[in-house]
C-alpha positions as CSV (number, residue, x, y, z in Angstrom):
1,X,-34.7,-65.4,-93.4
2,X,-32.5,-63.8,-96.1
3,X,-31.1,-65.5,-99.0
4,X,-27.4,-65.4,-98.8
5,X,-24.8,-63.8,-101.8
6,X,-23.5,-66.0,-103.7
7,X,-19.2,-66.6,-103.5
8,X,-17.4,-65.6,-106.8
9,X,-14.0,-67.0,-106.7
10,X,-11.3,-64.0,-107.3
11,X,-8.2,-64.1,-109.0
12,X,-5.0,-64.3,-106.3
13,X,-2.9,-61.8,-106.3
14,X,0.5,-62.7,-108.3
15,X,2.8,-61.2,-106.5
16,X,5.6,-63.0,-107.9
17,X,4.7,-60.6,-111.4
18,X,5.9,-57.8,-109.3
19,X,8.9,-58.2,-108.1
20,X,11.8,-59.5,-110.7
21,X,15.5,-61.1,-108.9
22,X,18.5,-60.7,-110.9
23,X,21.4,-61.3,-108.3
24,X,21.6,-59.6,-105.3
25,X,19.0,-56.8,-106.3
26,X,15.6,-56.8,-106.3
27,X,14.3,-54.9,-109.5
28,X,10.3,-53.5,-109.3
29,X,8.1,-53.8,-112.2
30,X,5.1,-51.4,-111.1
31,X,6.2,-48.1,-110.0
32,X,5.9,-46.5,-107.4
33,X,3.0,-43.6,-105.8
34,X,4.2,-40.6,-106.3
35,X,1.6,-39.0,-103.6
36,X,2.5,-42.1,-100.8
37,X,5.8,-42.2,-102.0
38,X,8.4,-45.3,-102.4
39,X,6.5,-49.0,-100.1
40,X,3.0,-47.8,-102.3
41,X,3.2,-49.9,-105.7
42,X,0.5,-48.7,-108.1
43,X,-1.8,-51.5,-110.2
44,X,-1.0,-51.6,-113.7
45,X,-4.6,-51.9,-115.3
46,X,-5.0,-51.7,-119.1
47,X,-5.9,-48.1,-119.5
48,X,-4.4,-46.6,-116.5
49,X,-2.0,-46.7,-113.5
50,X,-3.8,-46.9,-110.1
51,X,-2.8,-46.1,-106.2
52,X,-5.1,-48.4,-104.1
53,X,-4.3,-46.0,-100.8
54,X,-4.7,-42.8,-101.7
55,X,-6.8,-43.4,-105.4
56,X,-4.3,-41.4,-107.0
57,X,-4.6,-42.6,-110.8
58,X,-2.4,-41.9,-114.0
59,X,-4.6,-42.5,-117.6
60,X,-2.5,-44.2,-120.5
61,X,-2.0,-42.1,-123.6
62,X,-2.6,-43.6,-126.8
63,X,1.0,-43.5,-128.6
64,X,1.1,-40.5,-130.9
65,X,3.5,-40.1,-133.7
């Protein structure tokens, strides 16, 4: 038969990075789509800002002075 793929363990998702208590609030540290609108977080990659449902994707400027 066919040789099976081989499993590559993946990182879990940290979801406790995400979210930050202080009180009674619940502050976000991603922000949120502006195309799905507030529920959508976006991933925070190193060179840009990324929307998984609709793609939607914001690129990271280099700081200018």
């Amino acid at each position: 038969m066919g040789d099976k793929k081989e499993v590559k363990n993946k990182r879990p998702t940290v979801i406790w990075e995400k979210y930050k208590v202080e009180g009674d609030k619940v502050e976000r540290n991603n922000k949120y789509c502006p195309k799905c609108g507030d529920g959508y977080l976006m991933a925070e990659h190193k060179d840009r800002v990324y929307c998984g449902k609709c793609h939607y994707t914001e690129m990271k400027g280099k700081d200018k002075e």
